[in-house]
TILUM-757113 format. One line per 10 residues: their letters; for each residue x, y, z of C-alpha. Coordinates in steps of 0.001 Angstrom, whole numbers, plus 500000, padded with zeros to 6 digits. Layout:
a	X:Y:Z | ...
//
This chain:
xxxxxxxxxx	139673:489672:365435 | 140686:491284:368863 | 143303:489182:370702 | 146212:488801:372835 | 148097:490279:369377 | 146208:493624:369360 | 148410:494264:372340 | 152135:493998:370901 | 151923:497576:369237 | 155915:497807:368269
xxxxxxxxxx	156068:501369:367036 | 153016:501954:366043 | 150699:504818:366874 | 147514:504473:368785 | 144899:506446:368176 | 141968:506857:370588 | 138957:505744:367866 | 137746:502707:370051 | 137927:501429:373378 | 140308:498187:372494
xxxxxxxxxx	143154:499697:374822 | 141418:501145:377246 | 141148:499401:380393 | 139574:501835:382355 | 138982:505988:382280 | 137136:508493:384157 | 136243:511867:383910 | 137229:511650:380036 | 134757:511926:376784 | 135741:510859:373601
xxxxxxxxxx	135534:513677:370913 | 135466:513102:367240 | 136987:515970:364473 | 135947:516561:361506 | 138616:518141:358937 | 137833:521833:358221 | 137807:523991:354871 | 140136:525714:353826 | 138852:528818:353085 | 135753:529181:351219
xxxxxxxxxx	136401:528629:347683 | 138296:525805:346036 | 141021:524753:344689 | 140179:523746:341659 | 137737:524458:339425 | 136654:525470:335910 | 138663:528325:334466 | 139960:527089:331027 | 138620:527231:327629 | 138416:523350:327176
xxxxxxxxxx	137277:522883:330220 | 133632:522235:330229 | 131767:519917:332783 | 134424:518955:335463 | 133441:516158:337221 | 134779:515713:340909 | 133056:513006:342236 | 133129:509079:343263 | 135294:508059:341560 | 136128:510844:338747
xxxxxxxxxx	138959:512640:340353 | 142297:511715:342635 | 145263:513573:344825 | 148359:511897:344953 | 151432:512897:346752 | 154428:511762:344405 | 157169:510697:346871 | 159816:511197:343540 | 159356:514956:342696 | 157631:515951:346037
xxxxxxxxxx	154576:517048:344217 | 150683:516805:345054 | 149199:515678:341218 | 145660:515606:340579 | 144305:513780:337841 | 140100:514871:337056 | 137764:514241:334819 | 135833:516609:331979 | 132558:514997:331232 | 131921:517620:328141
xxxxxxxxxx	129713:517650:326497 | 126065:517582:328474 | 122712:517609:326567 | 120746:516259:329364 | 119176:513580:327603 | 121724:510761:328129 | 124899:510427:330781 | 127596:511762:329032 | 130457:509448:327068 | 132946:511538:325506
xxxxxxxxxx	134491:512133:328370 | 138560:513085:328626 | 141247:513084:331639 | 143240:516330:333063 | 145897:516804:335138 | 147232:519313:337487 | 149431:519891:339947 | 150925:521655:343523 | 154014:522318:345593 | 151736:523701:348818
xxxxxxxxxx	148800:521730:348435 | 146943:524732:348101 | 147806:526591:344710 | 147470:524457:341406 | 148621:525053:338257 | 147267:523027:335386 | 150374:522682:332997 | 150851:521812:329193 | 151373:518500:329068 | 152474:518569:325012
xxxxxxxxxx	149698:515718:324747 | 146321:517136:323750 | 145636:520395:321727 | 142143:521774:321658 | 141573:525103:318842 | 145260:525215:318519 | 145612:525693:321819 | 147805:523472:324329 | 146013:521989:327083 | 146367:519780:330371
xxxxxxxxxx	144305:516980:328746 | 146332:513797:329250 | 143815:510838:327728 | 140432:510273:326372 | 137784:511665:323452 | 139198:514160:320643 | 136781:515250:318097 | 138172:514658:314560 | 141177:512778:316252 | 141835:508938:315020
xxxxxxxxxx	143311:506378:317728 | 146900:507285:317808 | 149863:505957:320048 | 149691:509252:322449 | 145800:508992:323192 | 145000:505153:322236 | 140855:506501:323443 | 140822:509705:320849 | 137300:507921:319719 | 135885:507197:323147
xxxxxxxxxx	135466:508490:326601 | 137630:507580:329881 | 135681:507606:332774 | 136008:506790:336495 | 139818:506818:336512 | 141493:504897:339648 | 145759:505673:339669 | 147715:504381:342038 | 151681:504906:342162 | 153069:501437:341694
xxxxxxxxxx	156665:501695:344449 | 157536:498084:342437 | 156951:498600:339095 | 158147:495630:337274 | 159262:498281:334509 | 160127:502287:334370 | 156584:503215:332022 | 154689:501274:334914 | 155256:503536:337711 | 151645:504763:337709
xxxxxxxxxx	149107:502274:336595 | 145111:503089:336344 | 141895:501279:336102 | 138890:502855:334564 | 136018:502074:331681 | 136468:503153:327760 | 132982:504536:326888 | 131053:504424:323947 | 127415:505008:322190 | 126971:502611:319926
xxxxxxxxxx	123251:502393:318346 | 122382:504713:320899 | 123174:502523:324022 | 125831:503829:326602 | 128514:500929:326548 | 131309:500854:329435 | 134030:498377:329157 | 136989:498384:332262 | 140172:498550:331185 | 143610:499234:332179
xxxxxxxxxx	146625:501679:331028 | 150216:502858:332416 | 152698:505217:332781 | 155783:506705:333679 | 155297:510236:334485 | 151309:509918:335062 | 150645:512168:331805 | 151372:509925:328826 | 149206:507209:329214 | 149690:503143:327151
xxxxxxxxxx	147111:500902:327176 | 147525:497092:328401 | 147294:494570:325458 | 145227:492901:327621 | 141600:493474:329510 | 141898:492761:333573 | 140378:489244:334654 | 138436:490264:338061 | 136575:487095:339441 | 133800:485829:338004
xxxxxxxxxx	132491:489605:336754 | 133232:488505:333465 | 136171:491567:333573 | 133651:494334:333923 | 133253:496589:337057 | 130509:499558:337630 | 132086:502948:337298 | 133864:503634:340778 | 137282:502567:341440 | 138864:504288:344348
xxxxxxxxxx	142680:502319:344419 | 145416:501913:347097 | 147914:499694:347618 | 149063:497261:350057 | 152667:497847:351064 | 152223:494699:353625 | 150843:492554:351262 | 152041:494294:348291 | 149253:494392:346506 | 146700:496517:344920
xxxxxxxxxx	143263:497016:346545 | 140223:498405:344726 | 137176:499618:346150 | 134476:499508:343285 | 131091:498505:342261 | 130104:495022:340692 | 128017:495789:337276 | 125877:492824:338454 | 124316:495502:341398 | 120892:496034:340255
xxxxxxxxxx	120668:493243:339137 | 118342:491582:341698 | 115124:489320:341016 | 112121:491857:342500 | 108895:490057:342957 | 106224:490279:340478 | 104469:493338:340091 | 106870:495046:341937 | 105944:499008:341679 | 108959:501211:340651
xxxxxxxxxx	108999:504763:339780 | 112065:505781:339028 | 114904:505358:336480 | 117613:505536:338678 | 117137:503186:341601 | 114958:500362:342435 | 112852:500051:345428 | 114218:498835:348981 | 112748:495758:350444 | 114687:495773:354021
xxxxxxxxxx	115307:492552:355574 | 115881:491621:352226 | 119554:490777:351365 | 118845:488986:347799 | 116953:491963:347036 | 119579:494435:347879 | 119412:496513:344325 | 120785:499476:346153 | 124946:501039:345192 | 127532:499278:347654
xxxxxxxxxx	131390:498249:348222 | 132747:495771:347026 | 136507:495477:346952 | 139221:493444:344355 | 143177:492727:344857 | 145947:491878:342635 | 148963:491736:342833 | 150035:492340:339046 | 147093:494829:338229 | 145774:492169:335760
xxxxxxxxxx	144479:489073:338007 | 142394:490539:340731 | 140429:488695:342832 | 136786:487465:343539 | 135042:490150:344949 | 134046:490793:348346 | 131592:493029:349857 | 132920:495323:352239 | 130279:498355:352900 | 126745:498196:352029
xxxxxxxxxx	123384:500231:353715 | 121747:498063:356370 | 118110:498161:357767 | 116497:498561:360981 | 115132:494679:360773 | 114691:493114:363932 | 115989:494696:366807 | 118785:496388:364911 | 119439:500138:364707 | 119773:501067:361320
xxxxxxxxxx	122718:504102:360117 | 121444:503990:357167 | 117819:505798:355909 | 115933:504136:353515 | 116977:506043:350502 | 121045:505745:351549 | 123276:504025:348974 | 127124:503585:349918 | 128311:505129:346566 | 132563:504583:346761
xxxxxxxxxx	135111:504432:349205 | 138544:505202:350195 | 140992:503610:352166 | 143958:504645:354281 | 146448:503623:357208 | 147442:504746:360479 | 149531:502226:361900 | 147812:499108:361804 | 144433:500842:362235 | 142346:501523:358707
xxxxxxxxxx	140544:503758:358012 | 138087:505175:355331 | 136113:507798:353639 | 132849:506426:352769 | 130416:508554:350444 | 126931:508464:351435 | 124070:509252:348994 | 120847:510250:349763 | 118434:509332:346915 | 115191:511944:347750
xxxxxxxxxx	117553:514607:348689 | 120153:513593:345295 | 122626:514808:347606 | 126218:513076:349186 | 128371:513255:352374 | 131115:511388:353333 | 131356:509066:356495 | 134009:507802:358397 | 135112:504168:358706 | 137663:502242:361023
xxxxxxxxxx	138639:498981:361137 | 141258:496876:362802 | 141377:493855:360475 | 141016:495898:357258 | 137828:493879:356385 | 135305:494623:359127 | 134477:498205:359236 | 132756:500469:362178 | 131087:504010:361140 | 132653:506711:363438
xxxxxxxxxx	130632:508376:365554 | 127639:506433:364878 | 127434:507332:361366 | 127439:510949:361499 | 128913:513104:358357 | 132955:513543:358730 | 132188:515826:355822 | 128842:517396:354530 | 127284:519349:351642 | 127414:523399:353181
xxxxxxxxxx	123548:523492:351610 | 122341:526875:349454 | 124885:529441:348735 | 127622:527671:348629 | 129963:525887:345825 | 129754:522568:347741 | 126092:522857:348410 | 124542:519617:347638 | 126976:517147:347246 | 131311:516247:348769
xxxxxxxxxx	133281:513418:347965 | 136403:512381:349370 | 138221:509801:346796 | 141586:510134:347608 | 143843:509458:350649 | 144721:512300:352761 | 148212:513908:352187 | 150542:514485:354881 | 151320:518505:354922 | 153754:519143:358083
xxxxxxxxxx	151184:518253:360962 | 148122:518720:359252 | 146026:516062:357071 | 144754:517424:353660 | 142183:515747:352767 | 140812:516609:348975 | 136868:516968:348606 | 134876:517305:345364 | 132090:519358:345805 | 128983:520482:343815
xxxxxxxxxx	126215:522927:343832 | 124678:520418:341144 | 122393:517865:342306 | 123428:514014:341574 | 121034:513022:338463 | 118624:515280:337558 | 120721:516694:335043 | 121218:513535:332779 | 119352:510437:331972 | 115762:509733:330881
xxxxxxxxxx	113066:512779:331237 | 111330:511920:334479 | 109639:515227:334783 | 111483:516766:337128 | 111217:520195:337404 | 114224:521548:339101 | 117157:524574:337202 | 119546:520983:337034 | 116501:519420:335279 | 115974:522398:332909
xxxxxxxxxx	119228:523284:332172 | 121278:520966:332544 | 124615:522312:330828 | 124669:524732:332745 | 124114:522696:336176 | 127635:521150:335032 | 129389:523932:333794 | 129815:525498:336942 | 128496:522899:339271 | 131453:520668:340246
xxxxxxxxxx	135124:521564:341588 | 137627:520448:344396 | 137971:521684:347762 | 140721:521363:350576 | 139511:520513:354392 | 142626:520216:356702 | 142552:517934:359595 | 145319:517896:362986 | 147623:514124:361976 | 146375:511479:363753
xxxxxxxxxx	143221:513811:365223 | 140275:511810:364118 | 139262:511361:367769 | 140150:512641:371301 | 139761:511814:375025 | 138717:515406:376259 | 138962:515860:380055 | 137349:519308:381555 | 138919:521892:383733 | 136240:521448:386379
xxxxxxxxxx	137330:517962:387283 | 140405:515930:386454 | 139769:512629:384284 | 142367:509264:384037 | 142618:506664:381120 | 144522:503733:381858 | 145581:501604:379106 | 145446:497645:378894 | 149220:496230:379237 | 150851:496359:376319
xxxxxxxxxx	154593:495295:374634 | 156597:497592:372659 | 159850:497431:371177 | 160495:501508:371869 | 161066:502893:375488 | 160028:506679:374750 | 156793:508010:374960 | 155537:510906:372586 | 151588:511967:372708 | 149761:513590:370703
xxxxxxxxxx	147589:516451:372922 | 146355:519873:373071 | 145965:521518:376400 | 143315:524915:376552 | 144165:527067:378894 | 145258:525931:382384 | 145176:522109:381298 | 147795:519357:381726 | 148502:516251:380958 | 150756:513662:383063
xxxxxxxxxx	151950:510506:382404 | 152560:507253:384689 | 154661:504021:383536 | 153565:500708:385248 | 154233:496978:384484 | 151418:494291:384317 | 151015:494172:387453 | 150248:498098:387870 | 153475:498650:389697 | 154407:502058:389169
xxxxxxxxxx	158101:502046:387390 | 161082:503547:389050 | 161048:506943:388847 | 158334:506657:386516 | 154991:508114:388283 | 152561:510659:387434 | 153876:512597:390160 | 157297:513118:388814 | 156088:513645:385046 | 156811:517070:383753
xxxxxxxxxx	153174:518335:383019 | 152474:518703:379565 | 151119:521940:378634 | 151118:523103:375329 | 149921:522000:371541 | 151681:519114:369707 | 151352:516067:367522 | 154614:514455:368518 | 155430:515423:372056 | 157781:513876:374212
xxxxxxxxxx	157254:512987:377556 | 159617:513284:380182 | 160156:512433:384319 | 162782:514228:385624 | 164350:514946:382615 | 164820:511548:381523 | 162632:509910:378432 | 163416:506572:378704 | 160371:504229:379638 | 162326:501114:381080
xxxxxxxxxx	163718:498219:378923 | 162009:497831:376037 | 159663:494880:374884 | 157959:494542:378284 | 154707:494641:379381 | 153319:497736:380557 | 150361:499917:381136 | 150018:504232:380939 | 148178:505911:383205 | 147515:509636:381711
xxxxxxxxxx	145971:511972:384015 | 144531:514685:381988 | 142750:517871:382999 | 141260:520380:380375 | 143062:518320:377588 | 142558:516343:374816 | 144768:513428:373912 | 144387:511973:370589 | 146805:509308:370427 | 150406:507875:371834
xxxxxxxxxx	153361:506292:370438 | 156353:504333:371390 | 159423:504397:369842 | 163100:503849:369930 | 165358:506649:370770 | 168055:507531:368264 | 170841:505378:369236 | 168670:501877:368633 | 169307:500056:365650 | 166043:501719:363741
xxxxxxxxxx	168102:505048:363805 | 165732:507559:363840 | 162569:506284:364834 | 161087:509144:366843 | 159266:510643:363542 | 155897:510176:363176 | 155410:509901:359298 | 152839:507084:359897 | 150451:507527:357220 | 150697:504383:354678
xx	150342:506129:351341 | 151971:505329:347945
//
């Protein structure tokens, strides 16, 4: 909901995604970014003997920054051994691991030793292995791993905690059961002594959970998939021609059998709650305009903060094409979410030729490099399904070979994003352009924007109350112009920073010209109580 509170922004940044603090602008367009690769091959990706069918997708791989060492740990999943014929089940968990964010090493982990050799397998299937106390799932698969860094864990070994489903043939039917495990170092892994209760699913989940957790609420959020999904009662006679999905009736709600979001919380990572359903495709019924095509499923989705504002990285699958993007979400409440810029791809497949070609993921939070956003993107040249599952005559190389569409299909990628630069208000050097914001109350009294200037832009800054006084000392004409590149500038008039007394109400007028300004913040100088609240660390991450 959008009221009077909206406007008490204490410290927090405000990024330029909607129109809820604008009260009026001219001469300004609002610009959305879309992180860019780095480079042109990835970061990770098959090169070791065990290795055999990495699998970075929704939701088989994450990148965690670990605030205690410093380091950026990915945990990713080996799918094995592929025959086609069935989705594979003995299935086993890696781990690697970077100071940059750029160069990974995948390290012995003393767990898991494959033809004598020592590997970076941390959990899950070894052939001729029994059960033992370092890999409780030698005789099964782990797939789908969610980890999350607990920052209260009610013991040392609980520090990282993950949700994901044992997997098992049995007479020749692919059984998944959701369970739970910890850790202390995120590479020897226990299991619970108990199976997770999540509302009235009976304790079983599909096979996506993306995790984050709640530092406000202090508790843990999962994005996932309800097993009950396709479950749907089609009419009689209804035709269907494919294995995979079942056919869209729009208007239809109780006959949605298409992939969506639904999303649990708990607050002890056993008890999570009913849940609710928080991104699904829609339909152009009535007068609506629909985002969503009539093959889209939302596949999985990630979550993260700026401030109060969240935000997330929805993956988008496109059924005919057997292909995935990812989509942008924002939301104010953390419940109701918006696509960005009306639902076009924040990330997409780079098509023939490449190593992402057909399909990008983006399951983990981004990580917070300097000024730059890293976000982490599986990628794959391999198509979503036609390499497993029933024979449905497909005749495609994924189709006909399908070990070797998985070999070398799948592996992670790096796109790098300016902090806080999801969106801009972009003025042009032909005419100047204002935005002036709705009053607001703060508990800082210094101003630092977020802007880049091209050549010959500026940006200037004036302070007024509710009333749209202009402060003492305090107008546009008297603000040093802003010229230059920076995510955490600060403004000045005269050589002085201060805005007035802090925890009034007032309103910004930025004149801009050839600029872009993606977002402001106010915050207390050094000498306030907070100490040094000027930095802009903002992103909410474990």
């Amino acid at each position: 909901m959008i009221d009077s509170t909206c406007f008490h922004i204490d410290e927090d940044p405000q990024l330029f995604v909607d129109d809820v603090l604008i009260e009026a602008a001219q001469g300004l367009t609002r610009r959305w970014h879309k992180p860019q690769r780095h480079g042109n091959e990835p970061v990770i990706r098959r090169d070791r003997p065990w290795e055999q069918s990495l699998y970075f997708t929704y939701s088989n791989y994450i990148v965690i920054r670990d605030p205690a060492d410093g380091l950026i740990k990915c945990w990713y999943e080996d799918m094995n051994e592929v025959d086609g014929k069935q989705h594979p089940w003995k299935t086993t968990l890696l781990y690697a691991e970077s100071e940059d964010g750029v160069t990974f090493r995948k390290p012995d982990t003393g767990i898991r030793t494959r033809d004598g050799q020592m590997t970076n397998i941390v959990m899950g299937y070894q052939k001729g292995v029994e059960p033992n106390e370092r890999n409780p799932w030698a005789a099964m698969g782990v797939h789908s791993n969610g980890i999350v860094i607990d920052p209260y864990p009610p013991t040392p070994g609980e520090r990282f905690r993950t949700i994901f489903s044992e997997s098992i043939l049995e007479k020749g039917v692919l059984k998944h059961k959701t369970t739970c495990a910890h850790s202390a170092d995120g590479l020897t892994w226990k299991r619970y002594p108990w199976y997770p209760e999540i509302g009235s699913t009976g304790g079983n989940l599909n096979d996506v959970s993306c995790l984050h957790y709640d530092h406000d609420a202090r508790m843990f959020v999962q994005n996932t998939r309800d097993h009950r999904m396709y479950d749907v009662a089609f009419p009689p006679n209804t035709l269907s021609v494919s294995h995979w999905f079942g056919p869209v009736h729009p208007g239809r709600p109780d006959l949605l059998g298409r992939r969506r979001v639904i999303q649990t919380r708990s607050h002890d990572f056993r008890h999570w709650t009913e849940p609710v359903l928080v991104s699904a495709p829609d339909d152009a019924s009535g007068s609506a305009v629909s985002l969503d095509n009539l093959d889209v499923a939302h596949y999985g989705m990630q979550q993260f903060r700026v401030g109060r504002m969240h935000f997330a990285t929805l993956g988008i699958f496109r059924y005919v094409a057997d292909g995935m993007e990812v989509r942008l979400l924002y939301s104010r409440d953390g419940n109701t979410f918006v696509a960005a810029d009306r639902g076009t791809a924040f990330l997409a497949p780079r098509g023939p030729g490449h190593w992402d070609a057909e399909m990008v993921s983006i399951t983990s939070q981004p990580v917070e490099i300097g000024d730059e956003w890293f976000f982490y993107h599986g990628g794959a040249k391999a198509h979503h399904d036609w390499w497993c599952g029933p024979d449905e005559g497909i005749d495609h190389p994924d189709a006909r070979d399908p070990g070797a569409a998985m070999r070398d299909g799948y592996a992670l990628g790096l796109a790098r994003l300016r902090k806080n630069g999801l969106a801009s208000l972009d003025g042009s050097h032909e005419r100047p352009g204002y935005v002036l914001t709705k009053p607001f109350k703060s508990k800082g009294n210094r101003l630092t924007i977020n802007a880049r200037c091209r050549p010959g832009g500026s940006i200037r800054v004036a302070v007024m109350d509710a009333g749209r006084k202009v402060m003492p000392g305090r107008g546009h004409e008297l603000s040093e112009p802003f010229t230059g590149d920076a995510t955490a500038h600060t403004v000045t008039w005269g050589g002085e920073s201060e805005m007035g007394e802090p925890g009034k109400w007032r309103q910004l007028l930025f004149m801009i010209r050839n600029a872009e300004l993606f977002s402001f913040q106010s915050s207390q100088p050094q000498n306030f109580a907070r100490g040094d609240a000027t930095s802009d660390a903002v992103l909410f991450l474990p």
